[in-house]
C-alpha positions as CSV (number, residue, x, y, z in Angstrom):
1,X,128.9,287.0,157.2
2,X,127.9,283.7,157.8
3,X,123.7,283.0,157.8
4,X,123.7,281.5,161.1
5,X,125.3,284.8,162.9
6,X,122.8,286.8,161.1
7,X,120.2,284.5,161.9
8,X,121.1,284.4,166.1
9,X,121.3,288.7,166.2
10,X,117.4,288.0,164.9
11,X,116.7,285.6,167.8
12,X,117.8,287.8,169.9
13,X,116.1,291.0,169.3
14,X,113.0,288.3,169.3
15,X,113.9,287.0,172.6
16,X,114.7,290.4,174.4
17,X,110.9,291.6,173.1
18,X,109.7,288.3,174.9
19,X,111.4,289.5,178.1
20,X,110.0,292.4,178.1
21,X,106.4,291.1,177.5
22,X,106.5,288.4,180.3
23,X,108.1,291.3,182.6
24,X,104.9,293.2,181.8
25,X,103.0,290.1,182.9
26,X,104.5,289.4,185.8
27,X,104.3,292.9,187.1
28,X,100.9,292.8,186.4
29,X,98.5,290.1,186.0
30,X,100.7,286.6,186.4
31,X,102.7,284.1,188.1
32,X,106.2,283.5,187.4
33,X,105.2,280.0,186.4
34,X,102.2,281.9,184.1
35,X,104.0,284.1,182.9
36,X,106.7,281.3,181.5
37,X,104.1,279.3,180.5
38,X,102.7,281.6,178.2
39,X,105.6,281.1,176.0
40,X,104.6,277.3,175.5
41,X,101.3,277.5,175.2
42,X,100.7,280.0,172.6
43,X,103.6,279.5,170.7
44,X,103.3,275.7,170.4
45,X,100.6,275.4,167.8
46,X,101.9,277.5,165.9
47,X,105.3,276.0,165.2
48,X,103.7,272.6,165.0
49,X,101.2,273.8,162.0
50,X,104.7,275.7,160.2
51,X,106.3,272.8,160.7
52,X,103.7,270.8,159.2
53,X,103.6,273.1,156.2
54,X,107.1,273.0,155.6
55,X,107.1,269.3,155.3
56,X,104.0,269.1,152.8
57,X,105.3,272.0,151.1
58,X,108.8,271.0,150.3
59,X,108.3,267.0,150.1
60,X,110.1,265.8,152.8
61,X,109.2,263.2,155.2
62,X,108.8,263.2,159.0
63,X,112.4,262.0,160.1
64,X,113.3,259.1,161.8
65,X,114.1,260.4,165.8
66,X,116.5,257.7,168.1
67,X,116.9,257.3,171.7
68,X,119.7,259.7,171.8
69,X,117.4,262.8,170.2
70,X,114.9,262.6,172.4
71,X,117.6,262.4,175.7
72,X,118.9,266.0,174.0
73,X,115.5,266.9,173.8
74,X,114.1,266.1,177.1
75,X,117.3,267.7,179.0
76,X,117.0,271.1,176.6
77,X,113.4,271.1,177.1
78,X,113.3,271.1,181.1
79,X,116.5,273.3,180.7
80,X,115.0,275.9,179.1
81,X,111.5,275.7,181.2
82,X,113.6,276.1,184.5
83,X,115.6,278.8,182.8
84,X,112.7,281.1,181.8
85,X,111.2,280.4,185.2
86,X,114.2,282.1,186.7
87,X,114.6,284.9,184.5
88,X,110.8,285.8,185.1
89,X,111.1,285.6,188.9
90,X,114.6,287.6,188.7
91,X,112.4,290.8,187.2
92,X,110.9,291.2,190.8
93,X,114.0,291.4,192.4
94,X,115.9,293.4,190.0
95,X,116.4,295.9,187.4
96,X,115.2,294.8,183.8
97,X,119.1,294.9,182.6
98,X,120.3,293.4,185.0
99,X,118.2,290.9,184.9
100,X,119.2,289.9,181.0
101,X,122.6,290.6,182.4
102,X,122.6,288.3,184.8
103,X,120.8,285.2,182.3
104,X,123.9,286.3,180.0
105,X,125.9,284.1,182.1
106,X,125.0,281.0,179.7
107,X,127.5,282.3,177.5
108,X,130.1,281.0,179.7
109,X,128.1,278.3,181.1
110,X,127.5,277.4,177.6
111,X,130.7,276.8,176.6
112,X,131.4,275.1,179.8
113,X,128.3,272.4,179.4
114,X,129.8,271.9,175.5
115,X,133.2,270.8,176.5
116,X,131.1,268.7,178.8
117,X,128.2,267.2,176.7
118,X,129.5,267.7,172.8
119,X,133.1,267.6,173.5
120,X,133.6,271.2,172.6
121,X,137.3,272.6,173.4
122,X,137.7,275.9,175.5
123,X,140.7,278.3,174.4
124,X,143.1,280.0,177.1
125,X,141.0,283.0,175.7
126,X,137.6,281.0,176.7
127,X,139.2,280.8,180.3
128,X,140.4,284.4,181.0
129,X,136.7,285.3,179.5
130,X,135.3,283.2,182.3
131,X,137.4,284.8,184.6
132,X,136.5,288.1,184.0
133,X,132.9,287.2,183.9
134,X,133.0,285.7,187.2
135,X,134.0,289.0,188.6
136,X,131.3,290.9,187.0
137,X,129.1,288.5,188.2
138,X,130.4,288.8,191.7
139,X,129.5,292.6,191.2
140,X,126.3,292.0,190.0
141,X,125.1,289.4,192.9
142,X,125.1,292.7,195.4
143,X,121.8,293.3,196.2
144,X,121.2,297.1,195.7
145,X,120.2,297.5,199.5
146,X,122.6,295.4,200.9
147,X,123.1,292.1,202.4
148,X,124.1,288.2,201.7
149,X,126.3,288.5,198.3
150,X,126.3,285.0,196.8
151,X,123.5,284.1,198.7
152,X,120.5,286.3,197.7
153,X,117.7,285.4,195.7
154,X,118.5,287.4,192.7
155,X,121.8,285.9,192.4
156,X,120.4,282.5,192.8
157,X,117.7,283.6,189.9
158,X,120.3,284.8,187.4
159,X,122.9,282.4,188.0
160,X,120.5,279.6,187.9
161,X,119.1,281.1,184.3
162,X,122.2,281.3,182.8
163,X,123.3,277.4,183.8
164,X,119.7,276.2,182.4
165,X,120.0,277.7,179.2
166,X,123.0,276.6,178.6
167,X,122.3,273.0,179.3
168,X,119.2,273.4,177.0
169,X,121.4,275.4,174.4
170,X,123.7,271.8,174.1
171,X,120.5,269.9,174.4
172,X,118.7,271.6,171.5
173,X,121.9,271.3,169.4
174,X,122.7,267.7,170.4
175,X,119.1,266.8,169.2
176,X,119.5,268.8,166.0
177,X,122.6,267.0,165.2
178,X,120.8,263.9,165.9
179,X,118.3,264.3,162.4
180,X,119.0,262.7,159.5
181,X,118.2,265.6,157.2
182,X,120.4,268.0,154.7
183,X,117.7,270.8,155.0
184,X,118.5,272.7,158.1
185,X,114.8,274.1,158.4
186,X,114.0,270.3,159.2
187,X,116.4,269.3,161.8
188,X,115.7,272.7,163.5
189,X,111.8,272.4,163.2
190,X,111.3,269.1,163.8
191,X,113.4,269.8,166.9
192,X,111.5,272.8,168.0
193,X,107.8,271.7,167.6
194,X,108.6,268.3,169.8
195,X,110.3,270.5,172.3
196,X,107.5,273.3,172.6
197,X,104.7,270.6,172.6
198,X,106.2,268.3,175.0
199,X,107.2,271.7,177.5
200,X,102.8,272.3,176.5
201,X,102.2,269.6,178.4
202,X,104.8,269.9,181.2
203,X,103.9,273.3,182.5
204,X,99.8,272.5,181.9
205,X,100.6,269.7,184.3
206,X,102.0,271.5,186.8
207,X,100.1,275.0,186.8
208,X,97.1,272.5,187.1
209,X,98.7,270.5,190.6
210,X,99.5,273.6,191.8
211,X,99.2,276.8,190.7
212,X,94.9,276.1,190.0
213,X,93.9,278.9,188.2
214,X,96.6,279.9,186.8
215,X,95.9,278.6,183.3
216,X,92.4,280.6,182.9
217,X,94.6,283.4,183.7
218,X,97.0,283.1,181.4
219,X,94.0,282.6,178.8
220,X,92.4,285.8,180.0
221,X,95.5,287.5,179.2
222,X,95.5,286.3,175.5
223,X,96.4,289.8,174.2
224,X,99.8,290.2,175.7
225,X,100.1,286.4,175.8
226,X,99.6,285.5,172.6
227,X,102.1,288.3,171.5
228,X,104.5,286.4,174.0
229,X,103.9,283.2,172.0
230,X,104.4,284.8,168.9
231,X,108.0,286.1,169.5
232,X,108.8,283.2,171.2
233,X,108.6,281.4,168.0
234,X,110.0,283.8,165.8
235,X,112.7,283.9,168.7
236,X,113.2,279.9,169.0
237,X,113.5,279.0,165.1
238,X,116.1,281.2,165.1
239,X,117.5,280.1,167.8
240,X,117.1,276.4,166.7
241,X,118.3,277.6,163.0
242,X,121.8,278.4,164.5
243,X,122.1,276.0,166.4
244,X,121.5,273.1,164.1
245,X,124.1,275.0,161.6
246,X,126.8,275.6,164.4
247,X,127.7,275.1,167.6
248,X,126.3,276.0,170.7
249,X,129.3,278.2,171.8
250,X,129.6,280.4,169.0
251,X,125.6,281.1,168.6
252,X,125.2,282.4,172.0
253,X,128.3,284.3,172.0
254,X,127.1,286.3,168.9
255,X,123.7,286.3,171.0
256,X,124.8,288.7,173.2
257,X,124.3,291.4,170.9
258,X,120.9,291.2,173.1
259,X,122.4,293.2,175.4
260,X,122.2,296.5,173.5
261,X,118.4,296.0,172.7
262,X,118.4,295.0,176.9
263,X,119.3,298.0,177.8
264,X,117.4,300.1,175.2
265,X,114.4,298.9,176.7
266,X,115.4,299.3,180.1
267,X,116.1,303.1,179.7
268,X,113.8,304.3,177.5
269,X,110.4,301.9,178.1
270,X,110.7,300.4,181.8
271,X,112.6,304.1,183.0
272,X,115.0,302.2,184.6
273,X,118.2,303.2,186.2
274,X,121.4,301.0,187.2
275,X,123.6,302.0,190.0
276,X,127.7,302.5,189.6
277,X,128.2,298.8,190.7
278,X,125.5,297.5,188.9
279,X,127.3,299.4,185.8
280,X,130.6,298.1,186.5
281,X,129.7,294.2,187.0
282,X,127.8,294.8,183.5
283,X,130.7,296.5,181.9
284,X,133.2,293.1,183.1
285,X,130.3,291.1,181.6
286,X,130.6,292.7,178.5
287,X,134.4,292.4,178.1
288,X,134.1,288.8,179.1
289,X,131.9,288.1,176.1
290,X,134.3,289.9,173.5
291,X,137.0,287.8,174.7
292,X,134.8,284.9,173.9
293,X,134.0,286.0,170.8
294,X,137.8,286.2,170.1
295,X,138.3,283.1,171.6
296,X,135.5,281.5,169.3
């Protein structure tokens, strides 16, 4: 197999460990926007130092970055600030898995934003695999006690997630694609460490304005944070990694191999249990993203 499929399944088994750390912290001791911050702020230095090595180590040169990188940038940045945001509030309103289930929307959404952004075709497979998506979503939108379907919070949480990460999926990769460089460990972490330092900066700002306290918090919590920061990382160069050696589409189709390690964790750690309808709208899910991947 090709390096950049082995290299997403390792982003996400990083990213699903994240999850489950920030869903610890929001249960217990932070905000939703602490609880996403803590992915920038403890993660950041640490790319930007790797980064730095890499470049000292290996003799290349800081590369030159035009207007168009830094639009990619900026749009994948917020995207994926706004996308963790929702995925963190989503864990109060529902289950664990169905929560990840929900952010796994972005597959489609990703696809969709590509034909969009980067040009990036969609097959008559990529459309029946929306298709059957949406119906798992519509499943999945029923709140387990009732009530509005499309219009409930955790609907409006998951959806939201999955549209956000796929504009900052096509972002990241747009700005990859912008670096003059034949190394892909350069175009990817050059990409990442002005992307994490920038979304630093972004949620500091705002936490301060109006969430005032939040950021000694999220300090005080440096044991769970700081492991939230490190598979963050480990989670985004991969993550990056794929996406400067393919497109967007294709990483975050093999990326839903996150879904076993999902709902791993949500049986056997958070004790969590899905209901029948819950089970069915995930099953539809899943189908849609093997038709994508067939499509791909």
């Amino acid at each position: 197999m090709a390096l950049w499929i082995y290299v997403s399944v390792f982003a996400a088994f990083m990213q699903n460990l994240r999850f489950m750390l920030q869903k610890h912290l929001k249960a217990t001791k932070l905000s939703t926007g602490g609880a996403t911050f803590s992915r920038f702020l403890f993660s950041s230095p640490f790319i930007a130092l790797t980064v730095w090595g890499y470049l000292f180590v290996t003799g290349n040169s800081f590369p030159a970055l035009n207007a168009t990188f830094w639009g990619h940038a900026l749009s994948g940045g917020i995207g994926q600030i706004l996308a963790t945001a929702c995925v963190v509030a989503l864990f109060a309103e529902r289950n664990f898995a169905v929560g990840i289930v929900f952010k796994k929307t972005e597959v489609v959404l990703t696809a969709l934003m590509g034909l969009i952004v980067l040009g990036e075709g969609i097959s008559s497979l990529g459309v029946l695999a929306i298709a059957i998506g949406f119906i798992g979503v519509v499943l999945l939108s029923d709140p387990p006690k009732g009530g509005a379907r499309f219009f409930n919070k955790a609907a409006g949480f998951g959806l939201g997630s999955g549209l956000f990460f796929g504009v900052s999926a096509v972002g990241y990769r747009g700005a990859a694609l912008q670096i003059d460089s034949a190394d892909v460990i350069v175009r990817a972490g050059v990409t990442l460490a002005i992307v994490t330092a920038y979304q630093t900066l972004i949620m500091a700002a705002w936490l301060a304005w109006r969430d005032k306290g939040e950021i000694g918090r999220v300090v005080a919590s440096w044991r769970v944070s700081s492991m939230v920061g490190v598979t963050s990382m480990c989670g985004s160069f991969g993550w990056f990694t794929a996406f400067a050696l393919q497109n967007a589409a294709y990483v975050k189709a093999v990326g839903q191999v996150e879904l076993v390690f999902t709902f791993l964790a949500s049986y056997f750690i958070f004790k969590e249990r899905s209901t029948s309808k819950e089970l069915a709208g995930i099953a539809l899910i899943v189908i849609s993203i093997l038709v994508l991947v067939a499509a791909l």
